[in-house]
BALOBA-1460 file (C-alpha; in Angstrom, 3 decimals):
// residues 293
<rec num="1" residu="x" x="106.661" y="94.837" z="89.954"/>
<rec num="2" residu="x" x="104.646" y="92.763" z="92.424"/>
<rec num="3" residu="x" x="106.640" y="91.229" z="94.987"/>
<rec num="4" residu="x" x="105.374" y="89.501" z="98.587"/>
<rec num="5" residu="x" x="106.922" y="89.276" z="101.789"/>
<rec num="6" residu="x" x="105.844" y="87.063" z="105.157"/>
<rec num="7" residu="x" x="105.249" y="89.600" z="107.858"/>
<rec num="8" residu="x" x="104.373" y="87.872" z="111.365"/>
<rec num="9" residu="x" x="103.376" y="85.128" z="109.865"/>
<rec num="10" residu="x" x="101.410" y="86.642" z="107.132"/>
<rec num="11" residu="x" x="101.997" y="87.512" z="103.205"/>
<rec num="12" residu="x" x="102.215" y="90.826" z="102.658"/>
<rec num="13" residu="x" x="102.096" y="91.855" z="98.812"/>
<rec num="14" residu="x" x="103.267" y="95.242" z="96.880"/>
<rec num="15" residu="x" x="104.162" y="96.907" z="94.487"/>
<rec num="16" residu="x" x="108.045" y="98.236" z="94.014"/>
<rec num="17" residu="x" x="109.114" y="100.243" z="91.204"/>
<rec num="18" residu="x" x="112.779" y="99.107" z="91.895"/>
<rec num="19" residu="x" x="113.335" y="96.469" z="89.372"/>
<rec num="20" residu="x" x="114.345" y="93.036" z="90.415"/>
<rec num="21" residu="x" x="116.220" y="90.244" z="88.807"/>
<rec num="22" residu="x" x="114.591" y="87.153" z="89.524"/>
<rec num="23" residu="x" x="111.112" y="88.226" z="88.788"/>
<rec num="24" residu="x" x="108.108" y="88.404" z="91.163"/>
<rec num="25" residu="x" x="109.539" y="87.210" z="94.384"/>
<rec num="26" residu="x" x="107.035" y="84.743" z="96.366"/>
<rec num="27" residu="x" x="106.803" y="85.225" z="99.646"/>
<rec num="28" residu="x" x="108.601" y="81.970" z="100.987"/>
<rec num="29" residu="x" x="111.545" y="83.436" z="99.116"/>
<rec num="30" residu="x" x="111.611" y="86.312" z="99.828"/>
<rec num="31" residu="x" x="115.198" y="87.948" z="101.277"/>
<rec num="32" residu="x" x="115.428" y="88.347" z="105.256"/>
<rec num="33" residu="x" x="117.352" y="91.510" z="106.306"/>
<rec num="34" residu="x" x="119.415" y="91.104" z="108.845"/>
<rec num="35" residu="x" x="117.667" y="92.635" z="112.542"/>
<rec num="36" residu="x" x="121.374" y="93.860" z="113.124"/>
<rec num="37" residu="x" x="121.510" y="95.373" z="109.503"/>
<rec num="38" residu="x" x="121.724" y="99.383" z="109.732"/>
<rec num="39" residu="x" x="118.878" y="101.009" z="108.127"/>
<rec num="40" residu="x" x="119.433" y="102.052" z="104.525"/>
<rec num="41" residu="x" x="119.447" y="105.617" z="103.691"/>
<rec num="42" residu="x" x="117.708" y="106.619" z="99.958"/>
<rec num="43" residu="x" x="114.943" y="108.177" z="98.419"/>
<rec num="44" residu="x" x="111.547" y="105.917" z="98.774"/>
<rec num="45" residu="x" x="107.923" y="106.927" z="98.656"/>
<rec num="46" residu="x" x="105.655" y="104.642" z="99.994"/>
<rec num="47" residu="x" x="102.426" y="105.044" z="99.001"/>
<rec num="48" residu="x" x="98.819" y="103.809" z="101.036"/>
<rec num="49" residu="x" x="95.856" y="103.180" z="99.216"/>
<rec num="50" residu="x" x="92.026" y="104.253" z="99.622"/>
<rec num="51" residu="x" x="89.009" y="102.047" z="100.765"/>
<rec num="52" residu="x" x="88.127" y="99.861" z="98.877"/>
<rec num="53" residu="x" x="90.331" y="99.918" z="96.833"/>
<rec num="54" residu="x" x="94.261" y="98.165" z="96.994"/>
<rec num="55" residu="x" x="97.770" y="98.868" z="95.855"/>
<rec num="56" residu="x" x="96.582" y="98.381" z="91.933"/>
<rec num="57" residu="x" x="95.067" y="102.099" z="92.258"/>
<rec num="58" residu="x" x="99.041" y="103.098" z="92.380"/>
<rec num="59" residu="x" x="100.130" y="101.651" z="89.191"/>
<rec num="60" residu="x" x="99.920" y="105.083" z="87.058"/>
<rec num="61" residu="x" x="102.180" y="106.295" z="89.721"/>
<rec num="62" residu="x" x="104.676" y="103.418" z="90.102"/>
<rec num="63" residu="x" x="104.872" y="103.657" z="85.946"/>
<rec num="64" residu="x" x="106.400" y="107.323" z="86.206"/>
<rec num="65" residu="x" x="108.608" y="106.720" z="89.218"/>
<rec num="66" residu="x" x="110.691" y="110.012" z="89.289"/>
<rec num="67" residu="x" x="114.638" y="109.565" z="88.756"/>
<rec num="68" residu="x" x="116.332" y="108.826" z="92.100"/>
<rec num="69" residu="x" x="113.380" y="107.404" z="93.566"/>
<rec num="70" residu="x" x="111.635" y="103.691" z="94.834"/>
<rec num="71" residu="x" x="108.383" y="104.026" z="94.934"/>
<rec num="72" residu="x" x="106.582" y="101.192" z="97.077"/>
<rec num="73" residu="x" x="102.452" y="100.558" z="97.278"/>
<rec num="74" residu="x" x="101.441" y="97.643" z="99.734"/>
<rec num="75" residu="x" x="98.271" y="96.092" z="99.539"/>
<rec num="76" residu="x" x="96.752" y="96.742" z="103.317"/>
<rec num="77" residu="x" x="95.915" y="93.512" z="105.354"/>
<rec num="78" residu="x" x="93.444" y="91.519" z="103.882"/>
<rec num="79" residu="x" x="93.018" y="93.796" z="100.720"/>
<rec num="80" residu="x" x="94.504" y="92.838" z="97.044"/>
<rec num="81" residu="x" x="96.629" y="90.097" z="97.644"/>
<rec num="82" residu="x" x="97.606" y="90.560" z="101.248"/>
<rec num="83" residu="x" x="96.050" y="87.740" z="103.702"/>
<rec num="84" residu="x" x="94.235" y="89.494" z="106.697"/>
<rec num="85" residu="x" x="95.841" y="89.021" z="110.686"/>
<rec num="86" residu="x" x="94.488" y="87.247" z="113.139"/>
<rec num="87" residu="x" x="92.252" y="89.227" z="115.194"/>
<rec num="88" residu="x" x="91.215" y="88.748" z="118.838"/>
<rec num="89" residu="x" x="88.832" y="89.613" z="121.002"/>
<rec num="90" residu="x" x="90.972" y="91.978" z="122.820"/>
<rec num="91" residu="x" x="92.992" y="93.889" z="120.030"/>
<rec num="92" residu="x" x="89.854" y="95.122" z="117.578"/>
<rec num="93" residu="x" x="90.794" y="96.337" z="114.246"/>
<rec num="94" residu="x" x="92.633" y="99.426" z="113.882"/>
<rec num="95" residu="x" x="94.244" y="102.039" z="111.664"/>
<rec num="96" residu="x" x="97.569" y="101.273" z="113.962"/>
<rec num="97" residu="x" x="97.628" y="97.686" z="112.242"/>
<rec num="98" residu="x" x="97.886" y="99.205" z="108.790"/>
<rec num="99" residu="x" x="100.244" y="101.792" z="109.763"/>
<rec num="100" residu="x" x="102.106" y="98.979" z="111.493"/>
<rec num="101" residu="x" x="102.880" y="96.640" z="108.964"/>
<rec num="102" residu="x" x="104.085" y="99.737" z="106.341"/>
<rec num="103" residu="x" x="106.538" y="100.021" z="109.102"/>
<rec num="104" residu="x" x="107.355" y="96.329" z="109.211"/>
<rec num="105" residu="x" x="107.408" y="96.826" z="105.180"/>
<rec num="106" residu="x" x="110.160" y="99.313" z="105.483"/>
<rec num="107" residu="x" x="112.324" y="98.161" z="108.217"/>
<rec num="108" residu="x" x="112.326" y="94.246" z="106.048"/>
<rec num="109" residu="x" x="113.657" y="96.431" z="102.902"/>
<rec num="110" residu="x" x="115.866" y="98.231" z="105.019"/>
<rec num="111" residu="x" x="114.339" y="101.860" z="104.568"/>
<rec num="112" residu="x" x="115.042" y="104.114" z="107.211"/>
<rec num="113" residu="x" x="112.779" y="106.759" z="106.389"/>
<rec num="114" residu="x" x="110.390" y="107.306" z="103.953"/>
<rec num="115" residu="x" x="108.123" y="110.010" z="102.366"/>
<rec num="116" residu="x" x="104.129" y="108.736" z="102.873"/>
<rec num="117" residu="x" x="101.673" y="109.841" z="100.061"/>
<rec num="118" residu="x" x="98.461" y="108.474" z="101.614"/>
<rec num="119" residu="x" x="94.417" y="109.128" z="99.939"/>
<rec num="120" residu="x" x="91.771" y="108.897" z="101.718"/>
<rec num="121" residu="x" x="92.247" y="105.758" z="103.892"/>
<rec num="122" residu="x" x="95.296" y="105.919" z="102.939"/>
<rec num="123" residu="x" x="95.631" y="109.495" z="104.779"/>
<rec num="124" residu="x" x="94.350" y="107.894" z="108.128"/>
<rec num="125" residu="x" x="96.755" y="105.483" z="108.072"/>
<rec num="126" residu="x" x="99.243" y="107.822" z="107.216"/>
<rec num="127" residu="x" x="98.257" y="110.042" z="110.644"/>
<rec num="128" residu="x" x="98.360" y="106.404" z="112.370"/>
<rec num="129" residu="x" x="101.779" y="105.799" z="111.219"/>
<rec num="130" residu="x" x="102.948" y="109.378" z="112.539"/>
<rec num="131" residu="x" x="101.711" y="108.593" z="115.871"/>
<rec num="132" residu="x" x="103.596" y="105.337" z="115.929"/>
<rec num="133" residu="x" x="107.136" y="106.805" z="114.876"/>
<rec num="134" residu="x" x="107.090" y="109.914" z="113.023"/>
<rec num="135" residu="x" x="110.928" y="109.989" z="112.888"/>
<rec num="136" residu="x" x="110.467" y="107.365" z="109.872"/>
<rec num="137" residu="x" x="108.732" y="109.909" z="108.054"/>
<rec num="138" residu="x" x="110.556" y="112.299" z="105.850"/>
<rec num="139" residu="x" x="107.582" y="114.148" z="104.092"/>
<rec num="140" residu="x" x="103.955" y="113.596" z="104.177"/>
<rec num="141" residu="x" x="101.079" y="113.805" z="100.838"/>
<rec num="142" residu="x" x="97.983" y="113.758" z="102.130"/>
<rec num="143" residu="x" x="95.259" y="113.179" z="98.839"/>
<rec num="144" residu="x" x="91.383" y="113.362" z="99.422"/>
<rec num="145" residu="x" x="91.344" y="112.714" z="103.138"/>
<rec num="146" residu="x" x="90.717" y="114.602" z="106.100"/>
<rec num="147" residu="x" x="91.466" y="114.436" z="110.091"/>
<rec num="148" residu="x" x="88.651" y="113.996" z="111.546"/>
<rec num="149" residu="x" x="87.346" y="111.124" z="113.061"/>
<rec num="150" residu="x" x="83.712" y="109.691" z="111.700"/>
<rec num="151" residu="x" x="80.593" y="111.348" z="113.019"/>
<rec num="152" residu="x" x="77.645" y="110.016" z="114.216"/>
<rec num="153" residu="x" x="76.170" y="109.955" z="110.903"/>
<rec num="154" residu="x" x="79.027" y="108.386" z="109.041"/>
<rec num="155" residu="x" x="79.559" y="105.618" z="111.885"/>
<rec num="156" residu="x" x="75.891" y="104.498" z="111.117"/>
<rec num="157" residu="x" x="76.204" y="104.503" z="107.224"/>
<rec num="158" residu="x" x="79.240" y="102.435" z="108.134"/>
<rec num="159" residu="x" x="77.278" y="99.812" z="110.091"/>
<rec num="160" residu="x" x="74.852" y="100.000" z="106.997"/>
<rec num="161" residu="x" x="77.437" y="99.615" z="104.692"/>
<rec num="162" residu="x" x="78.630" y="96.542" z="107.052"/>
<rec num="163" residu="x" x="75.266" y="95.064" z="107.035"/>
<rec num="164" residu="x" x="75.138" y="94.952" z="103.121"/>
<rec num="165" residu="x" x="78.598" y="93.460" z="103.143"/>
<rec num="166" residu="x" x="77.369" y="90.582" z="105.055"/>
<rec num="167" residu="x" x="73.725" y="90.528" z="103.099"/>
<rec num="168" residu="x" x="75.244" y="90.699" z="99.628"/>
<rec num="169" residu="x" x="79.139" y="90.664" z="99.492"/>
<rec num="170" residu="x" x="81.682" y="92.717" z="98.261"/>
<rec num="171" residu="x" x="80.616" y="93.819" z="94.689"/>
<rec num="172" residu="x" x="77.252" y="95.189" z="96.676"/>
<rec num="173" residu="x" x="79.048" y="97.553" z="98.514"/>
<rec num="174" residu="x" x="81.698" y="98.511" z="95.268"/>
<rec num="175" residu="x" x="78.484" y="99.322" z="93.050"/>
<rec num="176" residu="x" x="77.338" y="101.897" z="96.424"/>
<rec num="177" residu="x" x="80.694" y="103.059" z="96.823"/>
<rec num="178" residu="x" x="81.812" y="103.708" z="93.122"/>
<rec num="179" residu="x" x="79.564" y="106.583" z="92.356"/>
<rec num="180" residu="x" x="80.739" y="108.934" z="95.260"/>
<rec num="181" residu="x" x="84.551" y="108.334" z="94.522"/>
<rec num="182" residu="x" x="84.921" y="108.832" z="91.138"/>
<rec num="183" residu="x" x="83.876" y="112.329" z="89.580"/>
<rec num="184" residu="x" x="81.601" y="113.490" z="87.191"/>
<rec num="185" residu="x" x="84.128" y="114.216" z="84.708"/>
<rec num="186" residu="x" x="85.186" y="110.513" z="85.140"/>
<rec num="187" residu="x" x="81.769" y="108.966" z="85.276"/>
<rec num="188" residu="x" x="80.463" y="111.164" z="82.227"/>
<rec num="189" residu="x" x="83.605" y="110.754" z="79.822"/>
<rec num="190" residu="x" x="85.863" y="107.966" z="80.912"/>
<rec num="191" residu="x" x="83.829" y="104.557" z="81.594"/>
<rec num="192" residu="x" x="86.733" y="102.854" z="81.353"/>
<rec num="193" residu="x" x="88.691" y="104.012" z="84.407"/>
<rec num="194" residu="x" x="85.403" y="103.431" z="86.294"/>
<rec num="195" residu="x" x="85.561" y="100.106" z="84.927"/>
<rec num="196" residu="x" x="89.204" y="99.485" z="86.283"/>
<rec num="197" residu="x" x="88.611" y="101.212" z="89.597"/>
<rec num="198" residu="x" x="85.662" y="98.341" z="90.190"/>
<rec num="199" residu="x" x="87.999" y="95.491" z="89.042"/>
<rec num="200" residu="x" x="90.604" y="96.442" z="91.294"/>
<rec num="201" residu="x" x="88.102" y="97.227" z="94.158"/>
<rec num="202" residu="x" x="85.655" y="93.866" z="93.614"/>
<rec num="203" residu="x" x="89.286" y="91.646" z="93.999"/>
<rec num="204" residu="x" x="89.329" y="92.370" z="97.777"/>
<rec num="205" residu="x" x="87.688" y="89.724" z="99.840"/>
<rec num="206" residu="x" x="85.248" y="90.045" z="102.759"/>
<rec num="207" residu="x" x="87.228" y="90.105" z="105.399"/>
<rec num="208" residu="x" x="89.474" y="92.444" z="104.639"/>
<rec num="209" residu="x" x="86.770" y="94.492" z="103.472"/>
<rec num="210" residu="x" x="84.503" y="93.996" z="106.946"/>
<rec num="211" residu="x" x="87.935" y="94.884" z="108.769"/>
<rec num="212" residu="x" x="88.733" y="97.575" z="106.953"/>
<rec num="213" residu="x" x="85.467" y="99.146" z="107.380"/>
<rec num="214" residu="x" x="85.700" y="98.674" z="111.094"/>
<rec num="215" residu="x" x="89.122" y="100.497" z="111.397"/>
<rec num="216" residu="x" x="87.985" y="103.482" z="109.465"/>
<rec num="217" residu="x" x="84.613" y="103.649" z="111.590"/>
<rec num="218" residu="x" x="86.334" y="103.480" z="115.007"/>
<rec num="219" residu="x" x="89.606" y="105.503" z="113.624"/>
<rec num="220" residu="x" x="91.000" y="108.274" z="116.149"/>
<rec num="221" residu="x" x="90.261" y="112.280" z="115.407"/>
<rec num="222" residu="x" x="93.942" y="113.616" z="113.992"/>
<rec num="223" residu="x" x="93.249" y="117.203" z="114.147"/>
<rec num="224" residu="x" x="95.591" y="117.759" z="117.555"/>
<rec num="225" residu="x" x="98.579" y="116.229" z="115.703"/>
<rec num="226" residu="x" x="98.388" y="118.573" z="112.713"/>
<rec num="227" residu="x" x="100.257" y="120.958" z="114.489"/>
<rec num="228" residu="x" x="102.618" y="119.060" z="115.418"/>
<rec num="229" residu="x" x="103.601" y="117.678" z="111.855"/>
<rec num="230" residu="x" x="107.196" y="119.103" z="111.357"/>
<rec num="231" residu="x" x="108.368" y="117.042" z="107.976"/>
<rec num="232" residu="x" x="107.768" y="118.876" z="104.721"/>
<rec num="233" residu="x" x="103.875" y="118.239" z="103.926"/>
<rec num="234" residu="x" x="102.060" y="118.403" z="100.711"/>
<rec num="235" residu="x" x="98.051" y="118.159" z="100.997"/>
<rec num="236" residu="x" x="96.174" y="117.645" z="97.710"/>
<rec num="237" residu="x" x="92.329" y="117.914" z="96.855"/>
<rec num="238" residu="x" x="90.508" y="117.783" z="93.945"/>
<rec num="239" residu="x" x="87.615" y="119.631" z="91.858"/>
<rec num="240" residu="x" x="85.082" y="116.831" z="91.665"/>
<rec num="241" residu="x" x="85.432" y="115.192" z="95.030"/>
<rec num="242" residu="x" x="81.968" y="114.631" z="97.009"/>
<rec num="243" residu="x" x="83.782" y="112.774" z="99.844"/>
<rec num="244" residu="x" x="86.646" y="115.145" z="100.914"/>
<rec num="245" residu="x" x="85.397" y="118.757" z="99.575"/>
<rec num="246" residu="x" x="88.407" y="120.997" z="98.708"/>
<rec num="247" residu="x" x="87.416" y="123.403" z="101.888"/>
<rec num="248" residu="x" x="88.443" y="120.755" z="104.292"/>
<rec num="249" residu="x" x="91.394" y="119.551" z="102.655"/>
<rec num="250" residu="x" x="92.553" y="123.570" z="102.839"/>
<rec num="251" residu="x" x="91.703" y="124.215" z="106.480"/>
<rec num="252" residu="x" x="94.155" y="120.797" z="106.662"/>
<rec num="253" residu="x" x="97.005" y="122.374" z="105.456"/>
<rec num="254" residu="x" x="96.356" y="125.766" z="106.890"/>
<rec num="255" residu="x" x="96.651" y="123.737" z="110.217"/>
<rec num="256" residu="x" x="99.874" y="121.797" z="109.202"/>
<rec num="257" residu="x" x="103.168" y="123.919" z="109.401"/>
<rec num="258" residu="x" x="104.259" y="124.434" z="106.044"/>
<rec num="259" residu="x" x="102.457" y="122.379" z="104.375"/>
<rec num="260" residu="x" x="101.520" y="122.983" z="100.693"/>
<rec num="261" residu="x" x="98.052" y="122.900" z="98.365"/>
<rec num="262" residu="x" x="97.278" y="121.332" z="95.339"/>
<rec num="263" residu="x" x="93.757" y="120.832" z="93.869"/>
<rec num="264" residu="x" x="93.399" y="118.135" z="90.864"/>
<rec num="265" residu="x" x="90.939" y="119.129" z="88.523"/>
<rec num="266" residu="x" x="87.780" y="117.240" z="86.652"/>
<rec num="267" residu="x" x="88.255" y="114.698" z="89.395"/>
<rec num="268" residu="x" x="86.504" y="112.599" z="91.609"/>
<rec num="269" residu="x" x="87.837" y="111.437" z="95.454"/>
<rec num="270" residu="x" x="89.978" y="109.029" z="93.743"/>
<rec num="271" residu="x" x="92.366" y="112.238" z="92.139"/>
<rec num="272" residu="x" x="95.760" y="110.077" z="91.049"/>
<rec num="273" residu="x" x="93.589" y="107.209" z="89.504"/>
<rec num="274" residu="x" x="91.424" y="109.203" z="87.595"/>
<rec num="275" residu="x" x="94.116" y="112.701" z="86.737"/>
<rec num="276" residu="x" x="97.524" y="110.834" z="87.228"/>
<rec num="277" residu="x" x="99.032" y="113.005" z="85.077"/>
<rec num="278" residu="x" x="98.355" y="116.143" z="86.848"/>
<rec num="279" residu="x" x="98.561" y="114.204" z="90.258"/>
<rec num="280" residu="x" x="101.908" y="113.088" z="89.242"/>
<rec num="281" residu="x" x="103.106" y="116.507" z="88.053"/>
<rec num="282" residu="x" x="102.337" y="117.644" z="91.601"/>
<rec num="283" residu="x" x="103.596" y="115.335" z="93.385"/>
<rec num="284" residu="x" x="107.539" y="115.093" z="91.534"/>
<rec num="285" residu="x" x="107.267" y="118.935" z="92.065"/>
<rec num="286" residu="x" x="106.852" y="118.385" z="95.658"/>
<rec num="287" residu="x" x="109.574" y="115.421" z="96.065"/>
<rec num="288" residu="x" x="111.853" y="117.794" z="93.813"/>
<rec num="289" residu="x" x="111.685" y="120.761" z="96.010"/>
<rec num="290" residu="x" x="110.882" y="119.977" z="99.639"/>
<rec num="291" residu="x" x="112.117" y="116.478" z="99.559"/>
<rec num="292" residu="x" x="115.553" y="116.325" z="98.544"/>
<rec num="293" residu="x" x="114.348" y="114.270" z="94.973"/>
């Protein structure tokens, strides 16, 4: 169920499997927890979407919440239905914003730790929000992403892919984007998932979209914290995926204490939108057995 919240003075919207009474909750009514209020204890997965899309990539997931467990998908500032911050000169966009207002997310419902299942973008954020306060994170999925900052290369193709924005909006840079996410299973026999995963992608507005671009161009190399991830860590790649190549995503969780493989197969870089079946399998196996689910 979509539900908002006001987060410093912004709407923040998302998805919560945890049913609720009164319907979709707007945002000026949304319930206040208490700052004195201790910090609930339970089982919640929060999950961070990829660029471009939002929190609607999630809903297969949300759909087959496992027993025991609230399963939460924000849209990130100024993506979905989220309204973008305020940005000045001197604070440019960052990963650290995202990562902040999951954070702000869970301490306004109360959750005092939470497993993190982040793809792609999603998996930067995820390494953002472990430098901010890895004691709120209990376990840690990292989908189709790698840690690694941008290279020279890729921070051009970003500046191209921010002049294109500007030149000719957002559903210019969806049509260049949507052939290197999705697979070529996907592309060959399932038009209509890549006809959802452009809806859902072409409802983000521009700003959100030219931020969004920034913080994943200028986003800090993660590859010294690996190490030093101690919660139980599942890292998942996938057959088809152009963007994230299975190789990397290994070398990931060899460097990651612990952590554990799955690869998704006949998909793209977008692996629980277009497999959630076999993304979901993996992932209640993970919650089940290293996660206390």
């Amino acid at each position: 169920m979509r539900q908002q919240v006001r987060i410093h003075g912004r709407v923040l919207s998302y998805l919560d499997s945890a049913p609720s009474s009164s319907g979709t909750a707007h945002a000026a009514q949304a319930p206040r927890i208490d700052a004195t209020q201790a910090l609930i204890r339970q089982n919640v997965l929060a999950f961070i979407h990829a660029f471009p899309m939002n929190a609607s990539m999630w809903e297969a997931q949300l759909a087959a919440a496992p027993a025991g467990w609230r399963l939460l998908a924000p849209d990130l500032r100024g993506l979905g239905q989220s309204e973008p911050g305020q940005m000045v000169d001197s604070h440019a966009p960052s990963l650290e914003d995202y990562a902040g207002d999951v954070l702000a997310l869970l301490d306004h419902l109360a959750v005092e730790r939470a497993v993190v299942a982040g793809l792609s973008m999603g998996g930067y954020t995820a390494f953002a929000l472990l430098r901010l306060a890895p004691d709120r994170v209990g376990g840690l999925v990292l989908a189709n992403t790698k840690a690694e900052a941008d290279s020279a290369p890729a921070r051009n193709a970003r500046r191209e892919m921010l002049d294109l924005l500007d030149r000719r909006g957002v559903a210019a840079v969806v049509e260049q984007m949507i052939p290197r996410l999705l697979g070529t299973t996907t592309r060959t026999r399932r038009p209509e998932i890549e006809r959802r995963a452009r809806a859902i992608a072409e409802a983000n507005g521009p700003v959100g979209m030219r931020e969004a671009i920034l913080r994943l161009m200028n986003r800090s190399d993660a590859t010294g914290l690996l190490p030093a991830i101690q919660c139980p860590t599942l890292v998942i790649a996938s057959e088809e995926d152009a963007v994230t190549p299975a190789e990397g995503a290994r070398a990931m969780q060899r460097a990651i204490p612990g952590a554990e493989f799955t690869m998704i197969d006949r998909a793209g870089h977008l692996s629980s939108f277009e497999q959630p079946g076999d993304f979901n399998q993996a992932l209640h196996r993970f919650l089940a057995t290293r996660c206390g689910g």
